[in-house]
BAFI-26003 format. One record per residue (C-alpha): residue number from 1; residue in one letter; x, y, z. Coordinates in steps of 0.001 Angstrom, whole numbers. Layout:
% BAFI-26003
NODE resi resn    east   north      up
NODE  NUM    A       X       Y       Z
...
***
This chain:
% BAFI-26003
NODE resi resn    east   north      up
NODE    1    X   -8324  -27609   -9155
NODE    2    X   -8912  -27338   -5465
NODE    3    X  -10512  -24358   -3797
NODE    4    X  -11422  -22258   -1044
NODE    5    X  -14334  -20301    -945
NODE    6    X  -15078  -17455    1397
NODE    7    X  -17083  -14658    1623
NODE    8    X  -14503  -12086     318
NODE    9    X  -11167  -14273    -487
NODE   10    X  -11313  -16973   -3290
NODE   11    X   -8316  -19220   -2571
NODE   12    X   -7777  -21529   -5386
NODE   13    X   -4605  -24414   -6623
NODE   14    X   -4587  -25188  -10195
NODE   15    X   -2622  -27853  -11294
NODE   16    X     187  -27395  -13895
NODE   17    X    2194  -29917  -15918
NODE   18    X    4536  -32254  -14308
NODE   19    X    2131  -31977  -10875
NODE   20    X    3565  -28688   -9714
NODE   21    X     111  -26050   -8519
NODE   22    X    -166  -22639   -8730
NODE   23    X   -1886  -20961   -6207
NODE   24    X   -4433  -18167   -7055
NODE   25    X   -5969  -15632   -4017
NODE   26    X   -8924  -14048   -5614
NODE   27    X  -10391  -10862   -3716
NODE   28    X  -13904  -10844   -3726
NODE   29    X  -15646   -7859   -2070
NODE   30    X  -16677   -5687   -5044
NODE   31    X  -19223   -3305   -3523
NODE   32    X  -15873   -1810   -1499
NODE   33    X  -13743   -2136   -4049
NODE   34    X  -12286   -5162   -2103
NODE   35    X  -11246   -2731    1280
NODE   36    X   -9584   -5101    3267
NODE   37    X  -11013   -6674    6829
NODE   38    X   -9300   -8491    9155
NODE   39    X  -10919  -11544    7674
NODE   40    X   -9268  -10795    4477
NODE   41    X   -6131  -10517    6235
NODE   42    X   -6258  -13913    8043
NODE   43    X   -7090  -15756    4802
NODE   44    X   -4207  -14580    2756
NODE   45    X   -1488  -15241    5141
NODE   46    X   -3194  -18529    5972
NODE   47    X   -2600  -19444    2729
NODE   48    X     925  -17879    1970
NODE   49    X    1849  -19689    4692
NODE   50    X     728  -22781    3895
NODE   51    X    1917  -22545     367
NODE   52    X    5129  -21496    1364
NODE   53    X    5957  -25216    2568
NODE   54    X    4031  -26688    -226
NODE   55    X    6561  -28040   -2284
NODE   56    X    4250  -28477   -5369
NODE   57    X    3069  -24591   -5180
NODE   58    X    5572  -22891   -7444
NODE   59    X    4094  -19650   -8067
NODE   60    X    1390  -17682   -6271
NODE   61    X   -1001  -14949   -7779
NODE   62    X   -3011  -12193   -6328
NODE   63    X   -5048  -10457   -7906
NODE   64    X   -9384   -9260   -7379
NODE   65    X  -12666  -10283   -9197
NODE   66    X  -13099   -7079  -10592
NODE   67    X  -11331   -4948  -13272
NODE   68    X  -12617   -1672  -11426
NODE   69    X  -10197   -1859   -8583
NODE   70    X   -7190   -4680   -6984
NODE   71    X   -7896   -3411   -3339
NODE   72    X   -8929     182   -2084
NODE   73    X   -6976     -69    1394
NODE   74    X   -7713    -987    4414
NODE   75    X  -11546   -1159    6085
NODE   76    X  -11274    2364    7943
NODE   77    X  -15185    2945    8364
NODE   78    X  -15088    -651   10428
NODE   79    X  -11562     386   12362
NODE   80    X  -13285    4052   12694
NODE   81    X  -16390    2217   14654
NODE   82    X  -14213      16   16343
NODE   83    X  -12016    2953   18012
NODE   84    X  -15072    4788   18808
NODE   85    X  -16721    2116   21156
NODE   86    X  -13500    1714   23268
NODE   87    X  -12376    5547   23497
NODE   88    X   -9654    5977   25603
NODE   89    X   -8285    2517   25123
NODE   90    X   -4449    2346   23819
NODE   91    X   -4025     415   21883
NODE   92    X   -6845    -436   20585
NODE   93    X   -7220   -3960   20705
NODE   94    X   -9270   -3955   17252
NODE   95    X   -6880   -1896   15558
NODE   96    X   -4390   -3451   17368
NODE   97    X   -5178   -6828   15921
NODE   98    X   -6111   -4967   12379
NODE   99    X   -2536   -3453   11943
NODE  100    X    -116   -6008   13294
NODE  101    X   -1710   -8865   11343
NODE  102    X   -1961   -6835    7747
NODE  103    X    1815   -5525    8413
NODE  104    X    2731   -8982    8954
NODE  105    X    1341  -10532    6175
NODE  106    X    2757   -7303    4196
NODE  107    X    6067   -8326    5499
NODE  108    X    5439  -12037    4134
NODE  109    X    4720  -10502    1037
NODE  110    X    8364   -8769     740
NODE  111    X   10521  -11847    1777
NODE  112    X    8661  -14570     170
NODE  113    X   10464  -17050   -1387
NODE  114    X    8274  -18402   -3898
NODE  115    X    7568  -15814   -7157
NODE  116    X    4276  -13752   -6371
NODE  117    X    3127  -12124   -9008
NODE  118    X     344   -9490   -7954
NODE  119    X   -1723   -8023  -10840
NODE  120    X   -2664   -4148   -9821
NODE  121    X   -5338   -3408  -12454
NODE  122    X   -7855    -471  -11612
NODE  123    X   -7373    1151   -7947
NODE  124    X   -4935      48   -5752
NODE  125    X   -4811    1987   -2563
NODE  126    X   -3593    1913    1177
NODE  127    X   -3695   -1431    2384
NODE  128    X   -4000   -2270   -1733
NODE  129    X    -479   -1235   -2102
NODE  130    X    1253   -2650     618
NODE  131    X    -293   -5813    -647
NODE  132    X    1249   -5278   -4662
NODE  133    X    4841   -2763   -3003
NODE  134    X    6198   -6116   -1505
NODE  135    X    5432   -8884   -4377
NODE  136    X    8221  -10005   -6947
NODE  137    X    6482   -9669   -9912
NODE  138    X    3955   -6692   -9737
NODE  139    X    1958   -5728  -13362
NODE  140    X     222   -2230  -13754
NODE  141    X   -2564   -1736  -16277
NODE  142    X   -3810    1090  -18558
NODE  143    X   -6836    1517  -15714
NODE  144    X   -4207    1527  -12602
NODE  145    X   -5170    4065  -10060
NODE  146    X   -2094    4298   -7278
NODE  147    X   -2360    6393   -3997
NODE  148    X   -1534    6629    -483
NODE  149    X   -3855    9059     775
NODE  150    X   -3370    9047    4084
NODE  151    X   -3249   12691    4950
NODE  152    X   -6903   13300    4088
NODE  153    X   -7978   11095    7158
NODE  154    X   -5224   11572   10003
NODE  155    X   -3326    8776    9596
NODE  156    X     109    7874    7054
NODE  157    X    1398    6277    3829
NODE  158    X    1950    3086    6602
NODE  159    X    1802    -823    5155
NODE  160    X    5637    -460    4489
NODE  161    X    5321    2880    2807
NODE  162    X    7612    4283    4889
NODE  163    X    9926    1812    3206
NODE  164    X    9051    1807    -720
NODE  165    X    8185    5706    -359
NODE  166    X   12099    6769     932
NODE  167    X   13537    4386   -1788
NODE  168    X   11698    6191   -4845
NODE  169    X   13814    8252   -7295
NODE  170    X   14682   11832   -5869
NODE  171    X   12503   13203   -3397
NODE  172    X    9458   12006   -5179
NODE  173    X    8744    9628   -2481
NODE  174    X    8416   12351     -50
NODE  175    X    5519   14699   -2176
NODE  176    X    4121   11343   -2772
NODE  177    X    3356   10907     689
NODE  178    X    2355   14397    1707
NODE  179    X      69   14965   -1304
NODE  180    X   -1455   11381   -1642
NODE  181    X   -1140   12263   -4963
NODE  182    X   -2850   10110   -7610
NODE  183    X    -481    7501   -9945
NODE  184    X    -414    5680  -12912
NODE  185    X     709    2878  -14086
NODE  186    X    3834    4984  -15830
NODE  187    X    4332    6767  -12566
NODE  188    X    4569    3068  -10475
NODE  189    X    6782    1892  -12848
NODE  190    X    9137    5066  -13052
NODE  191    X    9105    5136   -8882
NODE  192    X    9665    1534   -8760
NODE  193    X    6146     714   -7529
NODE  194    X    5468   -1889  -10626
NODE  195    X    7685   -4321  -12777
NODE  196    X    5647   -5240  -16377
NODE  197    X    3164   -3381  -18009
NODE  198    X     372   -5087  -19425
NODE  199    X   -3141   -4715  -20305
NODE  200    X   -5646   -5835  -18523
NODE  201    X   -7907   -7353  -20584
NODE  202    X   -4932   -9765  -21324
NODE  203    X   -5729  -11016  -17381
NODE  204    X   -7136  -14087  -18229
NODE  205    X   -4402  -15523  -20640
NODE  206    X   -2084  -14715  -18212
NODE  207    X   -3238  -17000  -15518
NODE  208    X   -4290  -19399  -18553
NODE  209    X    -229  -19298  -19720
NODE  210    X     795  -19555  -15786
NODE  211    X   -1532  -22969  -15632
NODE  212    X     764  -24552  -18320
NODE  213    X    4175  -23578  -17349
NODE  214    X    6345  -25890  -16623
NODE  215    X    7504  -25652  -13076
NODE  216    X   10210  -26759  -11414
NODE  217    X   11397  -27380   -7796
NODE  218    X   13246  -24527   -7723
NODE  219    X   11900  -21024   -6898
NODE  220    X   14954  -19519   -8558
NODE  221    X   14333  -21263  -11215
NODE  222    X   10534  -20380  -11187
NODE  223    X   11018  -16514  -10880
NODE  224    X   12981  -16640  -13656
NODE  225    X   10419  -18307  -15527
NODE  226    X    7343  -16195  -14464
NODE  227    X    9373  -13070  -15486
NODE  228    X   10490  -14717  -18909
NODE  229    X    6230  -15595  -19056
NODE  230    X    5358  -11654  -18423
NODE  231    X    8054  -10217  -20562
NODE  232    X    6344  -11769  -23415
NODE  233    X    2681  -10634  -22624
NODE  234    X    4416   -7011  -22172
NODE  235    X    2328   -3957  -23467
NODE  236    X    3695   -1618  -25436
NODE  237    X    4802    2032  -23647
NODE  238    X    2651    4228  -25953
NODE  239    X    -783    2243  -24599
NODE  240    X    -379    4121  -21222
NODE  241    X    -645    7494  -20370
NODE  242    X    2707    9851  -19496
NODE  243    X    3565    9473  -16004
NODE  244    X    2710   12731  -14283
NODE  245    X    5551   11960  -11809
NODE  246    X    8919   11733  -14958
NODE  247    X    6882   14740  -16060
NODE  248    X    7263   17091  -12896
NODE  249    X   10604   15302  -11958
NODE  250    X   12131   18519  -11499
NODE  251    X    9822   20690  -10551
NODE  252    X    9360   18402   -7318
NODE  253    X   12863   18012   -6494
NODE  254    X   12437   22395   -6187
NODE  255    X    9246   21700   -4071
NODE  256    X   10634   19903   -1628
NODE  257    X   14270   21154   -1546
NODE  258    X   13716   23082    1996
NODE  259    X   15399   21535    5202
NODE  260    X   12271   22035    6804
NODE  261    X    8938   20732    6909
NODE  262    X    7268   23996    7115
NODE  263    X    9315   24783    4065
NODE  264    X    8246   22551    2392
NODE  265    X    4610   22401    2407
NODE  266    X    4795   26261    1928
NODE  267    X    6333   25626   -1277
NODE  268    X    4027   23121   -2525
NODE  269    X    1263   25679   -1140
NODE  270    X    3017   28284   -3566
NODE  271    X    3119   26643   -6412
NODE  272    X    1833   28672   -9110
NODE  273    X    2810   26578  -12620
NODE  274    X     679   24754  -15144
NODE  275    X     801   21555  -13802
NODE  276    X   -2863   20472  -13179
NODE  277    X   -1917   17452  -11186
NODE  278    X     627   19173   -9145
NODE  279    X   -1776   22165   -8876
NODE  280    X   -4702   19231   -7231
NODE  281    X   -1352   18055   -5025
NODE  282    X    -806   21240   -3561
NODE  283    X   -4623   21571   -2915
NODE  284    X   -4862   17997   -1049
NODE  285    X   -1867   18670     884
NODE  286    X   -3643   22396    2351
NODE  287    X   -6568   19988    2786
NODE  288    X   -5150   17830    4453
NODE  289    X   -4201   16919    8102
NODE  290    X   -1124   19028    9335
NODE  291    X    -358   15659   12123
NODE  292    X    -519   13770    8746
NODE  293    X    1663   15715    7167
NODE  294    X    4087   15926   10244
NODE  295    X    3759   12152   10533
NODE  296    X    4841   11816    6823
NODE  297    X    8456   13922    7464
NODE  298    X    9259   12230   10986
NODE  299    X    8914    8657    9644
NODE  300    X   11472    9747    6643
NODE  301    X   13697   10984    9238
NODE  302    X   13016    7900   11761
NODE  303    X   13029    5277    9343
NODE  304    X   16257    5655    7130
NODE  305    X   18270    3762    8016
NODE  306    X   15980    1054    9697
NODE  307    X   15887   -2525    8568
NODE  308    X   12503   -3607    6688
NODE  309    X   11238   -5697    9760
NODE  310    X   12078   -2567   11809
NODE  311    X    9579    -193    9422
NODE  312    X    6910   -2169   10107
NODE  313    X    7621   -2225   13628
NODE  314    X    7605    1135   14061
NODE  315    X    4497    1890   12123
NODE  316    X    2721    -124   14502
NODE  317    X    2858    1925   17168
NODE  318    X    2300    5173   14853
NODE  319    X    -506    3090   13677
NODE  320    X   -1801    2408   16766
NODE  321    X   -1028    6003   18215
NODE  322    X   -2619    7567   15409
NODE  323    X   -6045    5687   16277
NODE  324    X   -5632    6974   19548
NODE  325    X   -5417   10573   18693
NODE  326    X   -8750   12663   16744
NODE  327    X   -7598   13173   13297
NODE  328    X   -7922    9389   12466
NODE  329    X  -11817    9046   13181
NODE  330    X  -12739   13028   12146
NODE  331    X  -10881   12239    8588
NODE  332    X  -12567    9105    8549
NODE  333    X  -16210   11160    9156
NODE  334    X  -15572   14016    7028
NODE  335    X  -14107   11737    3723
NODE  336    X  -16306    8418    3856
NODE  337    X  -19275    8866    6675
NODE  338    X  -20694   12264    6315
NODE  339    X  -18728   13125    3422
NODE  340    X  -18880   17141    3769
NODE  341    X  -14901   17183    2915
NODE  342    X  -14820   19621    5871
NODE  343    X  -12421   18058    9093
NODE  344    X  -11818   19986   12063
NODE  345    X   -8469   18692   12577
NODE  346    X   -7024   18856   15961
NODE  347    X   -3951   20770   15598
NODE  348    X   -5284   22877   13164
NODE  349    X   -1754   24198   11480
NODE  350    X    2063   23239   11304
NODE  351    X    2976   25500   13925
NODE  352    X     408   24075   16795
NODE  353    X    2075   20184   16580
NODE  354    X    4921   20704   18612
NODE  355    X    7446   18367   19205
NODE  356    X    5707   17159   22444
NODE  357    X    2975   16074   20305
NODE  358    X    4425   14206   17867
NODE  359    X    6503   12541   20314
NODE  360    X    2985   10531   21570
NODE  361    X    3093    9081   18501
NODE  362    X    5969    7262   18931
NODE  363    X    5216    5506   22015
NODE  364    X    5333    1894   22160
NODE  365    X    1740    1019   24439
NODE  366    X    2996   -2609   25199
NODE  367    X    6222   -3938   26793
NODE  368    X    6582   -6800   23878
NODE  369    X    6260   -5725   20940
NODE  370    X    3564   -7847   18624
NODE  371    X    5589   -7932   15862
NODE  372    X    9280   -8297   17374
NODE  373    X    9404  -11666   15697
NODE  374    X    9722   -9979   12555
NODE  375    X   13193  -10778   11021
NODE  376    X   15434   -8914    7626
***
């Protein structure tokens, strides 16, 4: 067994019967619930690319060294710091680098060849879940903890989410986005977020069982097998709670009905039934930043018909754009630095982000664009 040992990313090969590997990418920062950095980023694409030629790799997992959480998103206190010491600068050539190298490896992640099976146990966030939206062969747990949360510090459900979130049953995907809220592992696998169900204490006899498959040259082949291999460790339906989302099906389809944004959010804002998790919803969403939320309704629009290379593409430069504007680093103050849960955001309502405004956000601050390589 050959391995890699960083800081924050275990990279391991563990040889399997006949000499075919399987390569395992352990995260390993536990004190922030494995948040990625840059870092991070570089070693997991280093070695999904390398794997990906590999001919004895035939099945990659990805998974963290804790139970409590798979990944909480992206470093924002670190990208918050970053944007700070070069004000003014667009784009930022820290979040620059941040953004186009974790929505390229997120990209790898969705067309890789090879099965990847990415076990989202505990809190998967952010950054978290554009690592697990993309994989083949994505398990939930009884602890998963899905969000994209976006709106409560300026930015938007980005990492591909403006991909997975548009393709979720109804308009689910939409009040996903501009409530952040909270999932389980019913909800992913109702909205198309997870494939098997399993629990995770059953973690380690999974990888165990993936170290003594017998692999074969041919990824077809091999994705068949991995799913045959989780199918049998499957959990069954009663072991997890109800998912919130099935549940109020229909009363978000009323909620977000409206042609209009401003519709829209009122109605959520109204919402008056029994609902405890919707009733939270509605109460991040007021909370929350009205760019955010204005962010969340012109990607839907923008990004419909758009290819998957061309989601990420554009979410770059809203990425980018959205470090360059004042609700990214006073969300990230109020939430994570000073934590008083009071921003000032800057516009302050719906009705002050007028087109104008939002239009910044979609403007490309380069001539080439850093991810035009990007292909499907």
């Amino acid at each position: 067994m050959a391995e890699i040992l960083l800081d924050t990313v275990k990279i391991e090969e563990r040889d399997c019967p006949g000499g075919m590997k399987l390569g395992v990418i352990t995260l390993d920062a536990p004190k922030s619930l494995h948040a990625l950095t840059l870092d991070m980023i570089r070693a997991i694409d280093g070695a999904l690319v390398r794997w990906a030629s590999d001919a004895a790799i035939a099945c990659v997992v990805l998974q963290s060294s804790t139970d409590k959480a798979f990944c909480a998103g992206g470093d924002v206190r670190s990208l918050r710091s970053a944007v700070a010491e070069q004000s003014g600068v667009v784009p930022n050539p820290q979040a620059l680098a941040f953004f186009a190298e974790e929505y390229r490896l997120d990209h790898r992640i969705h067309t890789y060849v090879k099965p990847l099976l990415v076990w989202g146990g505990g809190i998967v966030m952010g950054g978290g879940l554009g690592l697990m939206a993309g994989a083949s062969h994505r398990v939930v747990t009884e602890s998963t903890r899905i969000a994209m949360p976006e709106i409560t510090i300026g930015l938007f459900p980005d990492v591909g989410g403006s991909w997975f979130l548009g393709r979720m049953p109804g308009r689910s995907g939409l009040f996903l986005g501009l409530t952040g809220a909270p999932m389980n592992a019913a909800d992913a696998l109702f909205t198309g977020l997870g494939d098997y169900a399993l629990r995770q204490e059953e973690r380690a006899m999974v990888l165990d069982a993936l170290a003594l498959g017998q692999w074969q040259a041919s990824p077809q082949a091999n994705h068949q097998q991995l799913s045959r291999l989780l199918s049998g460790f499957s959990a069954p339906t009663s072991m997890l709670p109800a998912s919130e989302v099935r549940a109020n099906f229909d009363a978000i389809a009323a909620l977000t009905q409206a042609p209009t944004l401003p519709e829209v959010v009122a109605a959520i804002a109204a919402y008056d039934g029994e609902s405890a998790w919707l009733q939270k919803a509605a109460h991040a969403l007021a909370k929350g930043a009205p760019s955010s939320a204005s962010l969340v309704w012109a990607m839907r629009e923008r990004t419909r018909h758009l290819s998957l290379a061309q989601v990420f593409q554009l979410e770059l430069i809203v990425a980018v754009q959205c470090c360059a504007h004042a609700d990214f680093s006073e969300g990230v103050r109020a939430l994570l630095i000073d934590k008083d849960n009071a921003p000032q955001w800057q516009p302050a309502s719906l009705a002050e982000v007028s087109d104008t405004y939002l239009d910044e956000y979609f403007a490309a601050p380069w001539e080439n664009h850093p991810l035009r390589d990007l292909s499907i």
